[in-house]
N, C-alpha and C positions, 0 to 999 in steps of 0.2 A: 431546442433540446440539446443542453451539455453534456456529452459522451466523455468520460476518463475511462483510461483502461491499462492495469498494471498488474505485474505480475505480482501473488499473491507473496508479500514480505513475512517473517517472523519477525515480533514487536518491531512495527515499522515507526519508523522517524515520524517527526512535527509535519512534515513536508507529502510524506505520503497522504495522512489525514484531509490536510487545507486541500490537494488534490479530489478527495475523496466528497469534502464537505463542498466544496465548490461546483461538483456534476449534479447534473439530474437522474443519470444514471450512471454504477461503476462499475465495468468488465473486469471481471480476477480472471487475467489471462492466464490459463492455468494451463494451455495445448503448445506452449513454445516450449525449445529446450531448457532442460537446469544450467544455471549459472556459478559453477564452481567460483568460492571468495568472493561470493559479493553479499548479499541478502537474504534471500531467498530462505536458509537456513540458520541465520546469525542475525544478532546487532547487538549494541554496546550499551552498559550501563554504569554508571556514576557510581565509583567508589572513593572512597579516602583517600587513595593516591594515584585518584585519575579515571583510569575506568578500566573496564574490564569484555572480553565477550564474553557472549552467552551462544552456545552451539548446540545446533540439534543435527545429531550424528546422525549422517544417510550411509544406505548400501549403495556404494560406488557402481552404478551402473553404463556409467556414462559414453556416448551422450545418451540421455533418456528425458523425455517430457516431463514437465514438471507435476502431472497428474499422475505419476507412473511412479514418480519418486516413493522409496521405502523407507519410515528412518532404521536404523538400528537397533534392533531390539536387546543386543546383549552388551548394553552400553546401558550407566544408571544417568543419564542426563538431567530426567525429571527431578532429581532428589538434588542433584545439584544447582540446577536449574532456581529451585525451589528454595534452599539452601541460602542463594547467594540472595535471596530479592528478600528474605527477612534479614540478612544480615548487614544488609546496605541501607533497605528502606521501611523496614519493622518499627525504626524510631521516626519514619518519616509523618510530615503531620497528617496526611491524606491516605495514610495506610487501608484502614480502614474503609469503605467495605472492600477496593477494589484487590486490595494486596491476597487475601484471603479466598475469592471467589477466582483470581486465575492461578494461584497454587492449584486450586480444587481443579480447576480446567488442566492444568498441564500433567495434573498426575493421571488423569486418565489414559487409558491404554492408546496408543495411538499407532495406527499401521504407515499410513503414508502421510508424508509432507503436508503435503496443500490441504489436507482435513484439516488436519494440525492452525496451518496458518490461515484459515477463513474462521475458525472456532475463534481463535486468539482475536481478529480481526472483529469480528460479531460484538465480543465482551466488551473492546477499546470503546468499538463506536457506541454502544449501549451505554457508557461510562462519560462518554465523551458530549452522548448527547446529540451526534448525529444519525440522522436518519434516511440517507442518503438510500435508495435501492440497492442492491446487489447482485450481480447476475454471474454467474460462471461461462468463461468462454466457451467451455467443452457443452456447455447445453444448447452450442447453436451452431449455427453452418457459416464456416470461413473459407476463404482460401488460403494458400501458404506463403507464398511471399509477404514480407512485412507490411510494403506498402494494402494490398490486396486484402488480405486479414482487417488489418485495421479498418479500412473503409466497409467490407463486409461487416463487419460486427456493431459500427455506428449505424449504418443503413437497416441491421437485424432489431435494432431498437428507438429507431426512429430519431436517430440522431442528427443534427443539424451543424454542429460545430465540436470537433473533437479536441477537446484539452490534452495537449502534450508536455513532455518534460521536456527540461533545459537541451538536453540531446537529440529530442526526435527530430527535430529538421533537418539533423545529421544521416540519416538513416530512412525519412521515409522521402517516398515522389511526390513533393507540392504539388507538382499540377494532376496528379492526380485525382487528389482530392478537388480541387477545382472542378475538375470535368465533371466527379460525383459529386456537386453542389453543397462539399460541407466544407467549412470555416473552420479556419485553426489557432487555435491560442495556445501559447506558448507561457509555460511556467518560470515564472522569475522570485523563488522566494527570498526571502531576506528571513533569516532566523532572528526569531527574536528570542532575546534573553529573560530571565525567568526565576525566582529563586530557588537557589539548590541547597541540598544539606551541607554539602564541603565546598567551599569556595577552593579557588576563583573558577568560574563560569566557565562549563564544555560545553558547547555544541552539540548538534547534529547525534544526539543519542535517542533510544527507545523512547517513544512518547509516553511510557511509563514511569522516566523519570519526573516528565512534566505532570500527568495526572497525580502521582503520591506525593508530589510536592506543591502542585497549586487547586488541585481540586476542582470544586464549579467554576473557578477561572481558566481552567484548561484550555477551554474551547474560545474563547476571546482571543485568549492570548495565542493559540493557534493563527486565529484570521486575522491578529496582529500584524503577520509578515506576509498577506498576501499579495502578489503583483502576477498579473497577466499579461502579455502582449497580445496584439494580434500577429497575426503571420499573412503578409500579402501575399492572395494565391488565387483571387481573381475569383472570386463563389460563383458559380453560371446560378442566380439563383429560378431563375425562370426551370432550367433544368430537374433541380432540386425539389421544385412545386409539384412538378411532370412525376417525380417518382414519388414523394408523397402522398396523390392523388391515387396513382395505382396500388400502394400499400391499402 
């Protein structure tokens, strides 16, 4: 059983996806803190001359969990929001249906963050064609340390080997995870290229520039760039069985 678990993005990247499409099941870590300038409330979209963000303005509370997050309500972002993805991708070929049904989703009244970006997230994968589970971290019992959390929440779903990003081995205890009998693979994407409306070719943008411009090829072309490692961390898997059993 393949465990991902990431904090829930607004229009997440190619990368996020292949993450997503790759588990058996995917944790929207939604109980750690917010991450001021990263994700969480932004990413980028293809314009004419380059590209551009897209921001969903929060009330600065910080630091505060990411389930706690408020966006700003006296802020018209939606309209902007909304504004820019017809004005960029309204002539794009694949506009239709998806351009149209997440206007509709973003104008909805929205209080906090993470509703917002699991709603967003829901549409993609529906559009995308994956059908991956979804679970919210905050509907189960973790502990708080990074490494500890993580392994708690694969073990809450019967996890065997947890998929991590380019950085987690930075950041969590390998052996760890070894002692709890789960396997780690480690994420090595390669972006692949794609057609866009304005050449020459940007990267690493909203997977929504890739859906209005390639459509039912989205999702190929997603698991186009996928590469895994393993991460040597010694599985006790006899262990692993032991706790299985008592689940």
């Amino acid at each position: 059983m393949k465990v991902a678990i990431h904090q829930p993005h607004y229009l997440p990247w190619l990368g996020y996806f292949d993450k997503l499409d790759s588990a058996d099941v995917f944790i929207l870590l939604d109980t750690v803190q917010f991450t001021k300038h990263e994700w969480q409330n932004r990413n980028r979209i293809r314009t004419k001359d380059g590209w551009q963000w897209l921001t969903v303005p929060i009330i600065d509370r910080f630091p505060e969990r990411i389930d706690r997050v408020e966006i700003n309500p006296r802020t018209d972002w939606q309209r902007k929001h909304c504004q820019a993805l017809r004005l960029h991708y309204g002539r794009a070929p694949f506009w239709d249906p998806l351009g149209p049904a997440l206007q509709a989703l973003l104008e909805r009244p929205w209080a906090r963050l993470s509703e917002l970006n699991v709603a967003v997230t829901d549409v993609l994968c529906q559009h995308l064609g994956i059908t991956t589970p979804r679970i919210l971290a905050s509907s189960l019992q973790a502990q708080e340390d990074p490494t500890g959390r993580l392994i708690d929440l694969c073990r809450a779903v019967g996890g065997t080997t947890y998929l991590a990003g380019p950085t987690g081995p930075s950041y969590m205890d390998v052996s760890r995870f070894s002692q709890a009998g789960i396997a780690i693979q480690v994420q090595a994407y390669r972006h692949p290229e794609y057609p866009q409306r304005y050449p020459p070719f940007v990267s690493t943008l909203a997977v929504i520039d890739l859906l209005l411009n390639c459509g039912p090829e989205s999702l190929p072309i997603i698991r186009s760039g996928r590469s895994w490692s393993p991460l040597e961390c010694h599985v006790d898997v006899s262990r692993r069985d032991a706790e299985t059993q008592r689940r």
